[in-house]
Structure formats: structure tokens, C-alpha cells
VEXMIFI-526346 format. One record per residue (C-alpha): x, y, z; residue in three letters. Coordinates in steps of 0.2 Angstrom, whole numbers, plus 2048, in hexadecimal, padded with zeros to 3 digits. Layout:
XYZALA
...
! end
This chain:
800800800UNK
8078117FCUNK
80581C80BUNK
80882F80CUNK
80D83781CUNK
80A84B81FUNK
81785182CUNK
82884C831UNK
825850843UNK
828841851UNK
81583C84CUNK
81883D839UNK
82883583AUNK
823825847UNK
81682383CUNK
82082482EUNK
82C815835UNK
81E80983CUNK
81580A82AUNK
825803823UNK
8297F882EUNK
81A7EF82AUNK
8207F0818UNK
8147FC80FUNK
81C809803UNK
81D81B80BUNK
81F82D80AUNK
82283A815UNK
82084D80DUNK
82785981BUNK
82686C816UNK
835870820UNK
84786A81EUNK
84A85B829UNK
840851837UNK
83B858849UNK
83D86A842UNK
82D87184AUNK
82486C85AUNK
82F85F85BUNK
83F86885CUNK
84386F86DUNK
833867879UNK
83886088AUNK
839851884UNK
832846893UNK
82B836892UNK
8208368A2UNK
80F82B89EUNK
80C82D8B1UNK
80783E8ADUNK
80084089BUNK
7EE8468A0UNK
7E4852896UNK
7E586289BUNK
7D286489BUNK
7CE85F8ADUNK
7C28628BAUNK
7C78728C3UNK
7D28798B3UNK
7C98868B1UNK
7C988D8C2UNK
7DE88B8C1UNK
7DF8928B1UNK
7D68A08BAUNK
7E08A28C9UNK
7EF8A48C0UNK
7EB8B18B1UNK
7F48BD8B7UNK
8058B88BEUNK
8148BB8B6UNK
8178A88B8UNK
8078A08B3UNK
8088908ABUNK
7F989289FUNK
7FB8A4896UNK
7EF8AF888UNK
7F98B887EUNK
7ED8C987EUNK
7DF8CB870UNK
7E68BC865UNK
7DF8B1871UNK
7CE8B586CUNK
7CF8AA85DUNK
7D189C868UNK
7C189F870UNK
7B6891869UNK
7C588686DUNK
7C488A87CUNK
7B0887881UNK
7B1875879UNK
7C2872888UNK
7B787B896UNK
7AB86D890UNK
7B6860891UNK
7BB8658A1UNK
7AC85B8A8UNK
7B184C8B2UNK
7A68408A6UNK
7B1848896UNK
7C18478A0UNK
7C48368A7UNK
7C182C898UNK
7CD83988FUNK
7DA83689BUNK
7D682389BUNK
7DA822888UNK
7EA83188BUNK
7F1823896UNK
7F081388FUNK
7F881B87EUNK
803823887UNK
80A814891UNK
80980A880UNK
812818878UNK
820815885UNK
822800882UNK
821805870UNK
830812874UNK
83A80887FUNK
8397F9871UNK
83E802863UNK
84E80886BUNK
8537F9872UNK
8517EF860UNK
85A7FD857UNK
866803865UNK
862816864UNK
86882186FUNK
85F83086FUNK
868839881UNK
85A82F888UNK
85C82F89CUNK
8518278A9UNK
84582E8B8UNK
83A83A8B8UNK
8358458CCUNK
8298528CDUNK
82F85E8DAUNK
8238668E7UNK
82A8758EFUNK
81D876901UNK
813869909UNK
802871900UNK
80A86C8F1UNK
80C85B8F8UNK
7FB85B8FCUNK
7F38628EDUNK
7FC8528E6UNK
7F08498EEUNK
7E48428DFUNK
7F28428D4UNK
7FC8368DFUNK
7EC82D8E2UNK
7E982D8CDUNK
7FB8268CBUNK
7F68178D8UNK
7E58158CFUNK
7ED8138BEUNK
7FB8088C5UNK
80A8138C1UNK
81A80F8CAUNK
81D81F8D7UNK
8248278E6UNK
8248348F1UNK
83483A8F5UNK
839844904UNK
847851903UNK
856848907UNK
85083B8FAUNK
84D8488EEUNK
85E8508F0UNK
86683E8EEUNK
86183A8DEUNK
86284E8D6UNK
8748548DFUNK
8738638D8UNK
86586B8DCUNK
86887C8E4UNK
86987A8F7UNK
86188A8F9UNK
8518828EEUNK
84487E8F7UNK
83D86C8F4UNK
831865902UNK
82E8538F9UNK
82F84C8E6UNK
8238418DDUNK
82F8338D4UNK
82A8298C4UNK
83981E8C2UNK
8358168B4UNK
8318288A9UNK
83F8318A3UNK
84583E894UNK
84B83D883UNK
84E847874UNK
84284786BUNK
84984C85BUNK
85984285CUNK
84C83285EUNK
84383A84CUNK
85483B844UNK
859829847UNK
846822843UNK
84582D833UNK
85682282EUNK
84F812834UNK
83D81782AUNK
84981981BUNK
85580A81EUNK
84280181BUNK
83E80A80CUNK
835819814UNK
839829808UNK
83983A80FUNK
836848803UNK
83A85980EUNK
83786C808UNK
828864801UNK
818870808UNK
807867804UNK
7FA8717FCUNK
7EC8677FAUNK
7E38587FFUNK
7D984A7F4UNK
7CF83F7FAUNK
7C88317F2UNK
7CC81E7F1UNK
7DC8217E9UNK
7E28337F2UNK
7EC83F7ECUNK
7F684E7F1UNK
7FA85E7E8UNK
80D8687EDUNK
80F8787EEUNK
8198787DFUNK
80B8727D5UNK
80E85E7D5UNK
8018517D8UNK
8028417E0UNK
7F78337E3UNK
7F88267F0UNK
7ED8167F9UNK
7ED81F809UNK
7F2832811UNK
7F7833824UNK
7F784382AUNK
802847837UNK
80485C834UNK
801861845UNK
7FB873844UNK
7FB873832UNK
7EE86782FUNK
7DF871830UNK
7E787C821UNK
7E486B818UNK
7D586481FUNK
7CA873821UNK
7C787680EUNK
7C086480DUNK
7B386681BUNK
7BC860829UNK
7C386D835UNK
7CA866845UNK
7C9870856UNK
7DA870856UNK
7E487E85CUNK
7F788585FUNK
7FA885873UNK
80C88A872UNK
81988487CUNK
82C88C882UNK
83D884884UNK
84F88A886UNK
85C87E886UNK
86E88388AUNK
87F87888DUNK
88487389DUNK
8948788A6UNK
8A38708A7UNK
8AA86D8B7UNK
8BB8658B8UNK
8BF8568C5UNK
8AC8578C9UNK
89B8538C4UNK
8918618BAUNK
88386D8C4UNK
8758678B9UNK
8658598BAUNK
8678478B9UNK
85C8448B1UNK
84784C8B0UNK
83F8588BBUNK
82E8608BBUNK
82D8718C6UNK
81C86E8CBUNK
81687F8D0UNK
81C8868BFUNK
8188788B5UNK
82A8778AEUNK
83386B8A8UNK
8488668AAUNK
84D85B8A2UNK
8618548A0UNK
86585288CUNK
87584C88AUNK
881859891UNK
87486588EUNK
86486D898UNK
85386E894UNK
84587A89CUNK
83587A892UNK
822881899UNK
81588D899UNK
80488988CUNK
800898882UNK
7F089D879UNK
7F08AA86BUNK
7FF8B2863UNK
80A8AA856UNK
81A8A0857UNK
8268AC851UNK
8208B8861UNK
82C8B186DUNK
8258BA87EUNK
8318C088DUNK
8258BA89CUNK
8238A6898UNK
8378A6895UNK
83C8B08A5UNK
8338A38ACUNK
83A8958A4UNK
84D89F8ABUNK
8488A18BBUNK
8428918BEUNK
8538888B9UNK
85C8968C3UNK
8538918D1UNK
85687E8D3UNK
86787B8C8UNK
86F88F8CAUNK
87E8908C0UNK
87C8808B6UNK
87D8858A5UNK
88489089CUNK
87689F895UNK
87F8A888CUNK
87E89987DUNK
86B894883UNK
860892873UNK
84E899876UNK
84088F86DUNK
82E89086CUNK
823881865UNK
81188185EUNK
808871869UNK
7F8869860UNK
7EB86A86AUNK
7D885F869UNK
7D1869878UNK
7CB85987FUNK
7DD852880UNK
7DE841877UNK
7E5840867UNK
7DC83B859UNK
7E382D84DUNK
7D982083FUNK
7CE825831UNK
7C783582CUNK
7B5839823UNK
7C083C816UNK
7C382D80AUNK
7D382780BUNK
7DB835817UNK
7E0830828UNK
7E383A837UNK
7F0839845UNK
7EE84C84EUNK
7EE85385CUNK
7FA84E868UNK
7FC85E870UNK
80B85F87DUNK
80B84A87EUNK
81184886AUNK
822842871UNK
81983887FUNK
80C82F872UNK
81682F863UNK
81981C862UNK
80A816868UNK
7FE82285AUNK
80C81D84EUNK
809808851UNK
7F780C852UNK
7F4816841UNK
80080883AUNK
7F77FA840UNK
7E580183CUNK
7EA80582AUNK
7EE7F1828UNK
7DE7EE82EUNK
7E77E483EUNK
7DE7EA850UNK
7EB7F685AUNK
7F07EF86AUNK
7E77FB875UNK
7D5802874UNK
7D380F869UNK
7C181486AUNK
7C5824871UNK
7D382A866UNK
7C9829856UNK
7C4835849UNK
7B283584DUNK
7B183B85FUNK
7B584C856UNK
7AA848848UNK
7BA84983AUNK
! end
């Protein structure tokens, strides 16, 4: 079968390698000039099922709320702009209702925890090493914060995830570096999450896709969709091509594709910041930086150990546009290192980054067969892609064979959002 894939992101390009795996004949059109080159190219990078949950929850609203106007929310509007979000926003307020949100996170966690088998196999078959490190603590600065870890802790039992709760001195134990004037009351430990580079794992899958037969075709914008029982696709330069079966895997894009067609997805850019900057050498001694990954509860920010390299990424904004990198969400993003690992890297060669997360404001992905005839969907990953890449990647690939995935998938389809 001759497969074409939209995207070269983490979820174009898993896809990409599982469809060949399985031996069909595939295509990948990427309108930029390599893999991982957009919302995949500077994320956090941790792989933490434990704690991949929609963000439309019971009680979101009243936090989103509480927090509008701090110079460190973790949820942000960027002024008028966000207006244009609003009916994106009234389907997530709806969502937020406890009968919407438990079967979301259900589905959210069982892919995500697939995802992660999926991950784990793959590099241990092909040997990759993508800077990945294990452990994964989620710092709580006061004993409220301990408490308001209550349901989640209790959630984390429920779903069986392996935890901990650590006390300081544990805490300080397995992250040395942290500042000694930091203050850390207790840590939430997933031992068996951890960070990766995400786009180092899409460089040595894009090779491994193409060692199989997979061929990429980058710089190569599409214009225009086809549907039919043989699809096709149009370039921007004017070329047509036809195929048995489209994925598409555009992130962001994909309404620009779909939307002509009648099918326009309530899917919208929540934008996420990183900086990543090297770590300091220190001579006869060990470095000042993470071991591994860290979440800063409070702030919701991520640090995360790449190599010899640190990674802080945060904040969710609605409105603006990508190439408006704003001051507040990356002062935060500084402070936050400054305060648990001061002096760690050096800033001065810190590279700032800002990423455009797909977002379903229901949370779940959605991956199988659109209305469309012959073009299939695997969207809307929002700030899990790296977490779910795998496990939607095995899943299209399986359901275009006709084979049942592994997991349940009811949830995840097309037709909840009517597409």
C-alpha cells in the first residue's frame, strides 16, 4: 500500500517508521528542511505517563483563574489575540466536567503508557541513544503543596503507577546539586519516567524509516488535499500525487488542509517556551546541574538533564503568534533554574525557543480514519506528542492494515470530534 505521511514531526516521523516496518511503501512530505524542526525541536522532552492527563480537569478553570495575573502564571493570554481562541476555549470549559474528563484521562493514560513500551522497545532493538536518562521527581516546595498532592498521589495509586514520596534528605540524595538555599519540603518520584531528546530519537528513526524503504521528501509544503479512493496531494509547486492512503500528521497545519474539505478540527496553538543552555565544566568534580528530570511543581516547569546540556521548558499560551517570543513566560523559565541549579549553565550561549503545541481541548489525541475518504488523522497531541508518539504511531499503523491495536482506542478516534 502506498501511504503518504504530512509532517515530519516525532508523530509524522514514528508514523512514518512503524508504516514501514510493516512493509508498506511510504512518503513523508515535510515543508521544512529536516525532522523535529517545529514543536518537536526544543520541548522538555520527558517521558512521564504517570502524569499525562488532559489539561481540562475539574477545577481548571478556577486555577486558570487564580493565576491570570501573576508574572509567573503557568497558563497565560497573550492580550486581544486570545480572543480568537474563544470557542476553543468553551468546548475545554465543557470538558472540564468530571464525566468528560476521566474517560479522557483514561484513554491519555493507557496510550501513554503503551507509548512508553513501544519507546523503550524500539531503542533497545536498534540501540539508540538519544541522551536518554532515567527518573523523573516532581518537587513540592511547602507542606500545602504536599497536600494539594493529595488526589494526584491517590490518582498515581489508582492507575498503578510506580511512586514515591520523598522527604528532603532523599530528595537531595538523588539531585546533589540542587541549591542548598532551595527550598524543597518533599518530591513526588516516578522512577521508571525519565527524559530524552526528542529530536535526536526523530533523527535516528527518520534513518531507520529510510533504511526500510521509507522516503522523505523535505522543503516540500502541501497545498492541497484529495480525497477519494485513490488520494492525492497537490505541492505548492504545482505537482500532483496520488496515493492508497494519506496520514496526516501536520500538527497546527492541518486545519489549513482539512478546513477547505469540510472538516475543521477544534484544534488550536497553545504555545510552549524552552531555553536550553550548556552546562559548566567543573574540573576534578562533578557538574552543578540535574541528573536527570525535574518538574518545579508550583511553576509547572520542567528540568530536564540532555546530555551535558540543560533544559527548562513551561508556561501554555493562548493567542499571539510564534515568532512573538514574550519576556514574562521566559523570565520565568530563568528564574526557575536559578533558583534550584544557580550557576549551572552557562547563559550567555542559552538558545531561547518557543513551540506551537496542538491542542484538542478535550485532551486526547485523535488518530484512525477521517470522514474524508482515504485521509487519516493522527492530531492533536498537544504537550504529550513526545510522550504518545510511539504508541499513536503503532496504532495508525496497525489500524491502516486492518489488524486491531493493542489497546482500546474508542476514545481516540476521529468521530468523537465528528471529523
Amino acid at each position: 500500500m502506498r501511504v503518504a505521511v504530512i509532517g515530519a514531526g516525532i508523530v509524522g516521523v514514528t508514523t512514518a517508521h512503524e508504516l514501514a516496518a510493516q512493509g508498506q511503501e511510504v512518503t513523508v512530505f515535510e515543508r521544512r528542511a529536516g525532522v523535529a524542526a517545529e514543536t518537536s525541536f526544543a520541548n522538555a522532552g520527558v517521558v512521564a505517563p504517570g502524569y499525562v492527563t488532559p489539561w481540562a480537569a475539574p477545577g481548571m478553570p478556577l486555577k486558570v483563574l487564580g493565576q491570570l495575573f501573576s508574572r509567573d502564571a503557568a497558563v497565560r493570554f497573550a492580550g486581544v489575540s486570545a480572543l480568537g481562541q474563544l470557542p476553543w476555549m468553551w468546548r475545554f470549559l465543557r470538558a472540564c466536567r468530571a464525566g468528560v474528563h476521566v474517560p479522557n484521562r483514561t484513554a491519555m493514560q493507557r496510550l501513554a503508557h503503551y507509548s512508553r513500551e513501544r519507546m523503550e522497545e524500539l531503542a533497545t532493538r536498534l540501540d539508540l541513544d538519544y541522551e536518554q536518562r532515567q527518573g523523573y521527581m516532581v518537587l513540592l516546595r511547602t507542606p500545602a503543596d504536599l497536600q494539594r498532592a493529595g488526589p494526584g498521589l491517590k490518582l498515581l495509586k489508582e492507575l498503578g503507577v510506580v511512586h514515591e514520596v520523598l522527604d528532603e534528605a532523599a530528595v537531595r540524595r538523588l539531585e546533589p546539586a540542587l541549591a542548598a538555599t532551595s527550598r524543597v519540603h518533599a518530591a513526588i518520584r516516578l522512577p521508571k519516567d525519565g527524559v530524552g531528546n526528542c529530536r535526536v530519537f526523530a533523527h535516528h528513526l527518520k534513518n531507520e524509516a529510510q533504511r526500510l524503504g521509507a522516503r522523505f521528501a523535505f522543503d516540500a509544503e502541501v497545498a492541497r488535499l484529495m480525497p477519494g479512493e485513490a488520494p492525492a496531494l497537490r505541492l505548492a509547486g504545482g505537482e500532483v500525487r496520488a496515493f492508497d492512503r494519506i496520514v496526516v500528521c501536520a500538527g497546527v497545519e492541518a486545519n489549513r488542509l482539512l478546513a477547505p474539505l469540510g472538516l475543521s478540527l477544534p484544534l488550536a496553538p497553545v504555545y510552549g517556551y524552552s531555553i536550553t543552555a550548556p552546562l559548566r565544566e567543573h574540573d576534578g568534580g562533578p557538574d552543578m546541574g540535574p541528573r536527570a528530570a525535574l518538574m518545579d511543581e508550583k511553576y509547572k516547569v520542567a528540568i530536564s538533564r540532555l546530555g551535558q546540556r540543560v533544559r527548562v521548558a513551561g508556561s501554555a499560551e493562548i493567542g499571539g503568534d510564534l515568532g512573538d517570543l514574550r519576556r514574562a513566560p521566559l523570565a520565568t523559565l530563568y528564574r526557575v533554574l536559578d533558583e534550584w541549579f544557580p550557576g549551572a549553565a552557562s547563559m550567555r550561549e542559552a538558545q531561547q525557543w518557543k513551540g506551537a503545541r496542538p491542542m484538542l481541548p478535550d485532551g486526547p489525541p485523535v488518530i484512525g480514519a477521517s470522514r474524508l475518504p482515504g485521509i487519516w488523522l493522527n492530531l492533536g497531541h498537544g504537550s504529550s506528542g513526545w510522550a504518545l508518539s510511539c504508541g499513536s504511531a503503532r496504532i495508525i499503523a496497525d489500524l491502516l492494515r486492518g489488524q486491531r491495536p493493542a489497546i482500546d482506542v474508542d476514545r481516540l478516534a476521529p468521530a468523537r470530534l465528528h471529523a
